[in-house]
C-alpha positions as CSV (number, residue, x, y, z in Angstrom):
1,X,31.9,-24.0,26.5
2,X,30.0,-27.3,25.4
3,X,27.0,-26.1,27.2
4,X,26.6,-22.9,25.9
5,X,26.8,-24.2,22.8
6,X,24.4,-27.2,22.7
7,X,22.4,-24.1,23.8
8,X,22.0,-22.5,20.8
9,X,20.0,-25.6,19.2
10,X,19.6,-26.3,15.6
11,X,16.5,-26.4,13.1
12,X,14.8,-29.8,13.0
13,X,13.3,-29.3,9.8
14,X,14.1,-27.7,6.2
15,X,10.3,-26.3,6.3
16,X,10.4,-25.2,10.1
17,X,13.7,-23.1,9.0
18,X,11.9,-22.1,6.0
19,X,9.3,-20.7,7.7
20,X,10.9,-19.6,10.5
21,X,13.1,-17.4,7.8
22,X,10.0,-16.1,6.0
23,X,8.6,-15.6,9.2
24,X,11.5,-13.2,10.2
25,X,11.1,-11.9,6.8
26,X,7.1,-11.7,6.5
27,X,6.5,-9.3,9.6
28,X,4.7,-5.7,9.7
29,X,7.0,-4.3,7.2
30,X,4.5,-6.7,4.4
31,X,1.1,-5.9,6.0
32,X,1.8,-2.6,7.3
33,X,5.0,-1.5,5.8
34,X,4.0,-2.7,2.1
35,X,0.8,-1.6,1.4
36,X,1.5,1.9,2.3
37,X,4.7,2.0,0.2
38,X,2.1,0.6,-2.5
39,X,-0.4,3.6,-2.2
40,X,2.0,6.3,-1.9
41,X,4.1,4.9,-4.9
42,X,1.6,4.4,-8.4
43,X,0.2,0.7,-7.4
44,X,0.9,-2.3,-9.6
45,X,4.2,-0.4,-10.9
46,X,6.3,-0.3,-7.3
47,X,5.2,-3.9,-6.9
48,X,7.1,-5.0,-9.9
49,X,10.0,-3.1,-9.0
50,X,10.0,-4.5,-5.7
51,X,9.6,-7.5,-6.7
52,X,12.8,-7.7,-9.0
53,X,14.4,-6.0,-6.3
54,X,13.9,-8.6,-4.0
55,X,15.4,-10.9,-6.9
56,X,18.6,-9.3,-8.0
57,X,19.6,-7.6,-4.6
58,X,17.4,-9.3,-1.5
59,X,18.0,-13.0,-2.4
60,X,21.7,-12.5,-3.4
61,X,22.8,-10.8,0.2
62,X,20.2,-13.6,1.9
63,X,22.0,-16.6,0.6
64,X,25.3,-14.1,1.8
65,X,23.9,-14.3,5.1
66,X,22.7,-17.6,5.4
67,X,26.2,-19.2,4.3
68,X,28.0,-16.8,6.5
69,X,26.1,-18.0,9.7
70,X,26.4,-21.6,8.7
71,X,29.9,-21.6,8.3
72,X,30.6,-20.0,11.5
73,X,27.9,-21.4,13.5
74,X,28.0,-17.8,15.2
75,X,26.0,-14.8,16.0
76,X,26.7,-11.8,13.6
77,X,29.6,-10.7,15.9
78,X,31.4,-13.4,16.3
79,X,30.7,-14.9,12.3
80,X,32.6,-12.1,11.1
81,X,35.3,-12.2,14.1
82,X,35.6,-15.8,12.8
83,X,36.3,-15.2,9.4
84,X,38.4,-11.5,9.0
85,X,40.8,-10.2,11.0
86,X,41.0,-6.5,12.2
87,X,38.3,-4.1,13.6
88,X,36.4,-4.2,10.1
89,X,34.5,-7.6,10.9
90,X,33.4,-7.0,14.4
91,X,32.1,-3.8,13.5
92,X,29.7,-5.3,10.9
93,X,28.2,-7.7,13.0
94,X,28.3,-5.5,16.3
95,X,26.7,-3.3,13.8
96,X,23.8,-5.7,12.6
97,X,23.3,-6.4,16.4
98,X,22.3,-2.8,17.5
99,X,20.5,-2.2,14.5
100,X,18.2,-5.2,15.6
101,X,18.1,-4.2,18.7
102,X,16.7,-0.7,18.2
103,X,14.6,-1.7,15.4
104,X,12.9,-3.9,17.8
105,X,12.8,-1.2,20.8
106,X,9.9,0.6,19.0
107,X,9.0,-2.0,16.2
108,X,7.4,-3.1,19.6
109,X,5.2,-0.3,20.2
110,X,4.1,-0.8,16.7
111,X,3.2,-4.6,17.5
112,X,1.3,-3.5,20.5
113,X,-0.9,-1.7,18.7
114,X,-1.9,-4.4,16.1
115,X,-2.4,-6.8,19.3
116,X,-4.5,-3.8,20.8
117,X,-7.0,-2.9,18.4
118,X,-7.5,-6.8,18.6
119,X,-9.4,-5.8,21.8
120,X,-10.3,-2.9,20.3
121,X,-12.6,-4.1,17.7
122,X,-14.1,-6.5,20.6
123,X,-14.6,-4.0,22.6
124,X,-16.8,-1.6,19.6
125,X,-18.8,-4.6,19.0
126,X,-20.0,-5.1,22.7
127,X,-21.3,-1.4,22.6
128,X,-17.9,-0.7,25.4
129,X,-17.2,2.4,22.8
130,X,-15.5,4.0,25.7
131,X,-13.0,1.2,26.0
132,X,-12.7,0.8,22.6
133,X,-11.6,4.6,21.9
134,X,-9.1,4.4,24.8
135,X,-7.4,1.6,22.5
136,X,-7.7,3.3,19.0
137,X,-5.7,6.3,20.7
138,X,-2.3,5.7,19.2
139,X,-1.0,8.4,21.2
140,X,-1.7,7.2,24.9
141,X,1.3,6.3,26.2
142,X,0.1,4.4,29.3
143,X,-2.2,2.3,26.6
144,X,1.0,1.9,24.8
145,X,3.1,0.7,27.4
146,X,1.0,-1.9,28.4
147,X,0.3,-3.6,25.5
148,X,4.2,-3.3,24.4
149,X,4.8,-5.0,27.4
150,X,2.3,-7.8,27.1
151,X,4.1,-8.4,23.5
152,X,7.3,-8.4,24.7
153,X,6.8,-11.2,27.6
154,X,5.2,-13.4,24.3
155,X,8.5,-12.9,22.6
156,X,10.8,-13.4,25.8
157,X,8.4,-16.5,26.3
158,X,8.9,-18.0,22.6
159,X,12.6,-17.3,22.8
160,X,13.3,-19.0,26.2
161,X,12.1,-22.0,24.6
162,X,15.0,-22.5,22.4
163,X,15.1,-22.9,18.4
164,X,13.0,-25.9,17.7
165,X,11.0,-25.5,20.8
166,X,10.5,-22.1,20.3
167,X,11.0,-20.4,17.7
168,X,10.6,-23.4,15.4
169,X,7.3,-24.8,17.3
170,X,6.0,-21.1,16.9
171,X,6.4,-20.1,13.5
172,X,5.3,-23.4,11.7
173,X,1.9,-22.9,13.6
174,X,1.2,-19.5,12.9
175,X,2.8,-18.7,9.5
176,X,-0.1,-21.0,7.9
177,X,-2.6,-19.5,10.3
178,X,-1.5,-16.3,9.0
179,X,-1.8,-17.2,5.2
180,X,-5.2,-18.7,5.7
181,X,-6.4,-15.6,7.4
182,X,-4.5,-13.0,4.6
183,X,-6.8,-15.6,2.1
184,X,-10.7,-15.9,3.6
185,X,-10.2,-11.9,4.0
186,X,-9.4,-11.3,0.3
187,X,-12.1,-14.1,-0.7
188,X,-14.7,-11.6,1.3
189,X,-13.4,-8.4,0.7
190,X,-13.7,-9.2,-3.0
191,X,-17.5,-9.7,-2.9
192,X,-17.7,-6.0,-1.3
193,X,-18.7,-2.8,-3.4
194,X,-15.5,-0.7,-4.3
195,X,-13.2,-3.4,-4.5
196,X,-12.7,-3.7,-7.7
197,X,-11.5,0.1,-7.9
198,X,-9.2,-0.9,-5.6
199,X,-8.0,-4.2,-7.3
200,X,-7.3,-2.4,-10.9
201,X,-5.2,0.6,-9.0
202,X,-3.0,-2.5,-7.7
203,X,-3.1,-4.8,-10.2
204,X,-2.6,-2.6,-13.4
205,X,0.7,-0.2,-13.4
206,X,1.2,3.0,-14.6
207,X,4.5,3.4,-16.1
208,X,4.7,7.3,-16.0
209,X,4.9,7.0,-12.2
210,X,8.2,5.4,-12.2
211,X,11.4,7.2,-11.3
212,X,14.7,7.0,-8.9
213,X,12.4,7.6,-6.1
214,X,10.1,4.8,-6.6
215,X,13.0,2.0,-7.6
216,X,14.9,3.7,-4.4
217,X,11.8,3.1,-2.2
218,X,11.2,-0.4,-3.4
219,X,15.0,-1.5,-2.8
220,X,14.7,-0.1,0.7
221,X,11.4,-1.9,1.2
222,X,12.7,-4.9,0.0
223,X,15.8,-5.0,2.3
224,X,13.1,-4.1,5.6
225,X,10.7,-6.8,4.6
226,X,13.4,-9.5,3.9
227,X,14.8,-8.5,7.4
228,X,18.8,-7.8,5.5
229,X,21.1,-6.4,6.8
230,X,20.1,-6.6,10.6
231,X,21.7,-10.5,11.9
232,X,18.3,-11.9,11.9
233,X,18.7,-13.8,8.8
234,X,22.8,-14.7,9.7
235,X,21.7,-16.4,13.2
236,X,18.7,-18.1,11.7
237,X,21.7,-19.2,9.1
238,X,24.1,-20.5,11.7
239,X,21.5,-23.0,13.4
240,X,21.4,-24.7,9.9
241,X,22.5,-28.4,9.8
242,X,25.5,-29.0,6.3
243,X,22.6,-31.1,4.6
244,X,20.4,-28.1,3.8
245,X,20.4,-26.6,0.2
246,X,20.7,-22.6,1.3
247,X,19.9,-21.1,-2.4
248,X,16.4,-23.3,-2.5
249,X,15.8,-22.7,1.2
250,X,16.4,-18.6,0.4
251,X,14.5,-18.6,-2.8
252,X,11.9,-20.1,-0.3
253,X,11.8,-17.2,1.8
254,X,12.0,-14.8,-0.8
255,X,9.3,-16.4,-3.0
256,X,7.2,-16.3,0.9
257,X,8.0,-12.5,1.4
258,X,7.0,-11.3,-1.6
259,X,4.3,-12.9,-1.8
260,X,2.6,-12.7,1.5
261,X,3.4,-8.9,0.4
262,X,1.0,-9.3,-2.4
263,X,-1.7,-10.7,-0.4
264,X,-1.5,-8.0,1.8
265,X,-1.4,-5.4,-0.8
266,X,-4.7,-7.5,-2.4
267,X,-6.3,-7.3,1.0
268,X,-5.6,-3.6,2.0
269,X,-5.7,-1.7,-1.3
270,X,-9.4,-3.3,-1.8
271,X,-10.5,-2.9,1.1
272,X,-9.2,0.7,1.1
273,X,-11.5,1.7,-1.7
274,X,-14.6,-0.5,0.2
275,X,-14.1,2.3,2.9
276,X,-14.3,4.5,0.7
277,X,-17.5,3.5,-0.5
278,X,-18.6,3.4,3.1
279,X,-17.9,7.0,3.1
280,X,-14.7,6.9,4.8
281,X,-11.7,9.1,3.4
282,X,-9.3,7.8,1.9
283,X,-7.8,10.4,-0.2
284,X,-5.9,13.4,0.4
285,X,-6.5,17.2,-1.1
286,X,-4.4,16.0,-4.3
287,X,-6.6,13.1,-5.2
288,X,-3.7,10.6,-3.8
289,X,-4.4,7.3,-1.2
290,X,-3.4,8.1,2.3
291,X,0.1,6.5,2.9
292,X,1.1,6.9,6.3
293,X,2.8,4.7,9.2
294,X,-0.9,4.8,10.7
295,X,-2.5,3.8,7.5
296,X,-4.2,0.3,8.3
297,X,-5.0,2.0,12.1
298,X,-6.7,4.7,10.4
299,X,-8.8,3.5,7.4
300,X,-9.6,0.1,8.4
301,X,-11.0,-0.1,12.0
302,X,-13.9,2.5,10.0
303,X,-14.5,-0.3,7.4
304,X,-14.9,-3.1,10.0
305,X,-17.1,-0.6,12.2
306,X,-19.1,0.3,9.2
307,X,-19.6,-3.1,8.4
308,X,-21.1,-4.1,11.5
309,X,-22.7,-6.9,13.4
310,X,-21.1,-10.5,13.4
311,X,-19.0,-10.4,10.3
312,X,-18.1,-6.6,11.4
313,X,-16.0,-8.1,14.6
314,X,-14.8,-11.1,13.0
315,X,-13.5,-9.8,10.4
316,X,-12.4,-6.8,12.6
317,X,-10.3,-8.9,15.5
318,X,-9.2,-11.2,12.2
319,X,-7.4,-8.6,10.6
320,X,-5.7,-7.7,14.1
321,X,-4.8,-11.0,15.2
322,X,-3.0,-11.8,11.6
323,X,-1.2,-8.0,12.2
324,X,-0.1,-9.7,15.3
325,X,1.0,-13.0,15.0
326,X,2.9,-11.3,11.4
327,X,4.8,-8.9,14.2
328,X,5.3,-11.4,16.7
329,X,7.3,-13.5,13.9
330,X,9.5,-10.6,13.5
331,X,9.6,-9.8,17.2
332,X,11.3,-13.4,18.2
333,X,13.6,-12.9,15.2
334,X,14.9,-9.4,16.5
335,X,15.3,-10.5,19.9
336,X,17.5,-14.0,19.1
337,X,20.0,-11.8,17.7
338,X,21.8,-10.2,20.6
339,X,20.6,-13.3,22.6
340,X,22.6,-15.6,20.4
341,X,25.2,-12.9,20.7
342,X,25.1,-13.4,24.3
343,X,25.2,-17.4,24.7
344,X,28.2,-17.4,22.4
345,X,30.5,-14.5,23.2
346,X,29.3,-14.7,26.7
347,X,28.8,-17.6,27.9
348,X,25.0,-16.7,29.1
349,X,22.0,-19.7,29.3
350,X,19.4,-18.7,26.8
351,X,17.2,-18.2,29.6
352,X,19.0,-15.5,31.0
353,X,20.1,-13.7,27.7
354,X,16.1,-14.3,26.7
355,X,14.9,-12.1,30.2
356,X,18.0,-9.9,30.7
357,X,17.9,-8.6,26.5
358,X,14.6,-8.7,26.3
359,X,14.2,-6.7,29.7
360,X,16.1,-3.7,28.8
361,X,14.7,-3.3,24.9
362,X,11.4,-3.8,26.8
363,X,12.4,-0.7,29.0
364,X,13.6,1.4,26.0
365,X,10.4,0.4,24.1
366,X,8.5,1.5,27.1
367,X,10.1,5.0,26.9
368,X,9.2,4.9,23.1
369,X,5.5,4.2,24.2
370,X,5.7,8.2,25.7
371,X,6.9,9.1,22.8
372,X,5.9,8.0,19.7
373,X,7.4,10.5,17.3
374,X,10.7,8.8,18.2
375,X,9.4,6.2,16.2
376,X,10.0,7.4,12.9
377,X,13.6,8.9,14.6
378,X,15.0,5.2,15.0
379,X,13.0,4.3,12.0
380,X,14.8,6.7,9.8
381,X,17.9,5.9,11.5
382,X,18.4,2.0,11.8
383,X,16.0,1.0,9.4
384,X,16.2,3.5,6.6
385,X,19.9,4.2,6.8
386,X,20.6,1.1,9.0
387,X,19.9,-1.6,7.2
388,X,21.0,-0.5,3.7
389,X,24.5,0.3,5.3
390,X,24.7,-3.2,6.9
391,X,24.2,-5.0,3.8
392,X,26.7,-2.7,1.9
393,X,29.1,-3.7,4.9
394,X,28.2,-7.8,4.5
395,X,28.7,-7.5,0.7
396,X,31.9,-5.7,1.5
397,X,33.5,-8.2,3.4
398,X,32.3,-11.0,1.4
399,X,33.6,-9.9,-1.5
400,X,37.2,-8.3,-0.1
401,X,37.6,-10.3,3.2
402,X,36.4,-13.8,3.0
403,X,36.0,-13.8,-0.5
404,X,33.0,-15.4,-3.2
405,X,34.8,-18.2,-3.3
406,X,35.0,-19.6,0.2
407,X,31.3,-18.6,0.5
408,X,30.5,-21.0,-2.7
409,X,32.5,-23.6,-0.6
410,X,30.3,-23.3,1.9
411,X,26.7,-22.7,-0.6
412,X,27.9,-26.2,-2.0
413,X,27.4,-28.5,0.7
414,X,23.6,-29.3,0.2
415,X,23.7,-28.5,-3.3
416,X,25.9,-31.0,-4.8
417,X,25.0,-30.1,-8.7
418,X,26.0,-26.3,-8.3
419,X,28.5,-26.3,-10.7
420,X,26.3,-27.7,-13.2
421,X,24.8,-24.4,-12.6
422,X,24.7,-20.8,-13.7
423,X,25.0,-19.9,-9.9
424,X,28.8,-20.2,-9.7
425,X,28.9,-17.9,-12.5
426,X,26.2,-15.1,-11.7
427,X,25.7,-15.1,-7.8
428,X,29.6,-13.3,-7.0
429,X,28.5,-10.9,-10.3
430,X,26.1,-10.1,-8.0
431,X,27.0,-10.3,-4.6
432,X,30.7,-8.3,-5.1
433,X,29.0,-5.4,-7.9
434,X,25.7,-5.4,-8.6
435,X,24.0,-5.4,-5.5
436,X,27.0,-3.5,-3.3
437,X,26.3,-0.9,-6.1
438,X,22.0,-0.5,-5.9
439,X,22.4,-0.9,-2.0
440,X,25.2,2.6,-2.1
441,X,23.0,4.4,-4.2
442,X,20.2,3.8,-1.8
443,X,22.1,4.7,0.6
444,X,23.5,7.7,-0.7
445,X,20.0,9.1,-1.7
446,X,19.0,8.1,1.4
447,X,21.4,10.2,3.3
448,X,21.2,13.2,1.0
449,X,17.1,13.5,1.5
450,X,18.2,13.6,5.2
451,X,20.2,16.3,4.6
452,X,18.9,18.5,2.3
């Protein structure tokens, strides 16, 4: 037992945690996900309601998740085993497990494609316009595979290396690299003709736009791009050391989400409308932006190609490398989930959990690769419905099973002074009604546009 355990490894910093959180957090679902929930949703006005979404619903089930894991020192599965008795508990965390798993089966494919078009803006820009189409064709399967497969022997590669070898190591190098990036491309795309357009559709809301829809959509963007719901956040939780203060390290990682979110939205929108002035499309019959899961493969390899020369390609592979190291943050998160599961319900060496897991999503992801209209299949199922139902199911137990109180035990180790606070007083408001509420009604709208 004690070497499984010493196996699962512990954070050795607050900021590698932090970041390692927000990197788990900050993924595809801010600079691909985001933006196109942006577009198709009235600008400046979803961002506000995503953002105090992410404030009264994402960072109360967050600090839920990290004070579950560090109290348990478990993997989703065997946290709640630890803490509730019956078949209730288990089932949340097996739950969370498979959820991460398939989102990470064609959240993959996805991935490969941002690390592709890395090669394929290269490839434009040394006249190999053959080579370069054969990337852009979302829809080649072979293509697909390949570069899924190349991703998912980086994340195997990260994850072998333990927590603060790996995972830790990784993620405090390239979330700054990725922030830099987000920042030099703004700067440019700023100077740029159209921008502007773009800049006053984001930054100025529309009131008249917002409905049940729109709040609905922001809550469930809010709960993909803080990674809730899923284990992620729980594991990264139970590697914490007592010392650690887990409302300022989540406020952390929310206050990083959102606004690596922004900066994406700054960079995208913008540039959206510089395409435009390039005399690219970026509008459909009704006089709305193009919001699709292809968006940023569709409009913005045009720009970069229409920009041309030097700045054309760096600015070109830029933007693809920053998609990629964003996904391949997410990516090791996913896959330490069932791997964690693994080394503590199992008794498996990281190594072997790290290749055998990451193997068989590979394989599934593979399949995916052949057949990318499953995409939005496990999309709608695991993350749309997924996700909100596994945070209904945490605040559930928390609330009925182990109870706000026993949670604030655990919240105040690290953060001595929290009775001095309002926290004891509004976080189990939160946690047991407010947020259980939103996340049902999401849930239930969710499930009745299915239907319908």
């Amino acid at each position: 037992m004690s070497e499984h355990r010493t196996e699962r490894g512990n954070w050795n910093s607050k900021l590698g945690f932090v970041l390692a959180a927000a990197g788990s957090a900050v993924g595809l679902g801010n600079i691909w996900g985001f933006p196109t929930q942006v577009a198709e949703n009235g600008g400046a006005s979803f961002i506000l309601i995503y953002l105090i979404c992410c404030l009264i619903v994402g960072l109360p089930v967050m600090i839920a998740e990290f004070a579950i894991g560090r109290n348990t020192r478990r993997n989703p599965v065997g946290a709640f085993k630890k803490l509730g008795n019956g078949w209730f508990p288990p089932l949340i965390g097996l739950w969370g497990v498979m959820c991460g798993v398939m989102i990470l089966s064609f959240y993959l494919v996805v991935a490969g494609w941002t690390f592709g078009f890395v090669f394929g803006e290269i490839f434009y820009f040394t006249g190999l316009t053959g080579a370069s189409e054969w990337v852009a064709d979302l829809g080649n399967g072979f293509k697909n595979a390949i570069f899924t497969i190349l991703f998912m022997i980086a994340t195997i590669a990260i994850i072998t290396g333990g927590v603060s070898n790996g995972i830790e190591r990784a993620t405090k190098t390239m979330m700054p690299i990725l922030i830099a990036v987000l920042i030099i491309m703004i700067v440019y795309v700023f100077t740029l003709r159209g921008s502007m357009d773009g800049l006053r559709l984001y930054l100025l809301p529309d009131f008249s736009v917002v409905n049940t829809s729109l709040v609905f959509a922001a809550l469930g963007q809010a709960f993909f791009s803080l990674s809730l719901g899923m284990g992620a956040l729980l594991t990264y939780g139970s590697y914490l050391k007592k010392n650690q203060n887990i409302v300022e390290s989540a406020t952390y990682v929310t206050l990083a989400d959102v606004g690596i979110a922004f900066l994406a939205g700054l960079l995208i929108i913008p540039a959206m409308f510089v395409a435009q002035y390039s005399g690219i499309t970026i509008m459909d019959e009704d006089g709305r932006l193009f919001a699709s899961t292809t968006l940023v493969f569709d409009v913005l390899p045009n720009l970069f190609k229409s920009m041309g020369g030097f700045f054309g390609l760096l600015f070109g592979a830029s933007f693809f490398v920053l998609l990629s190291m964003a996904a391949l943050t997410s990516t090791i998160s996913l896959l330490e989930v069932p791997v964690s599961y693994l080394i503590d319900e199992h008794q498996v060496s990281r190594k072997k959990a790290s290749i055998g897991i990451g193997g068989l999503v590979m394989l599934f992801a593979v399949i995916i690769s052949f057949n990318i209209n499953l995409i939005d299949v496990l999309a709608t199922i695991f993350n749309n419905v997924g996700l909100p139902l596994g945070g209904l199911m945490l605040c559930t137990f928390l609330a009925w099973f182990w109870k706000s109180e026993k949670a604030m035990d655990e919240i105040r180790h690290g953060f001595e002074d929290m009775d001095n606070t309002l926290f004891p007083k509004i976080w189990p408001v939160f946690v047991t009604y407010i947020c259980p509420l939103l996340i049902a009604l999401v849930l239930i709208t969710t499930l009745y546009n299915l239907i319908r």
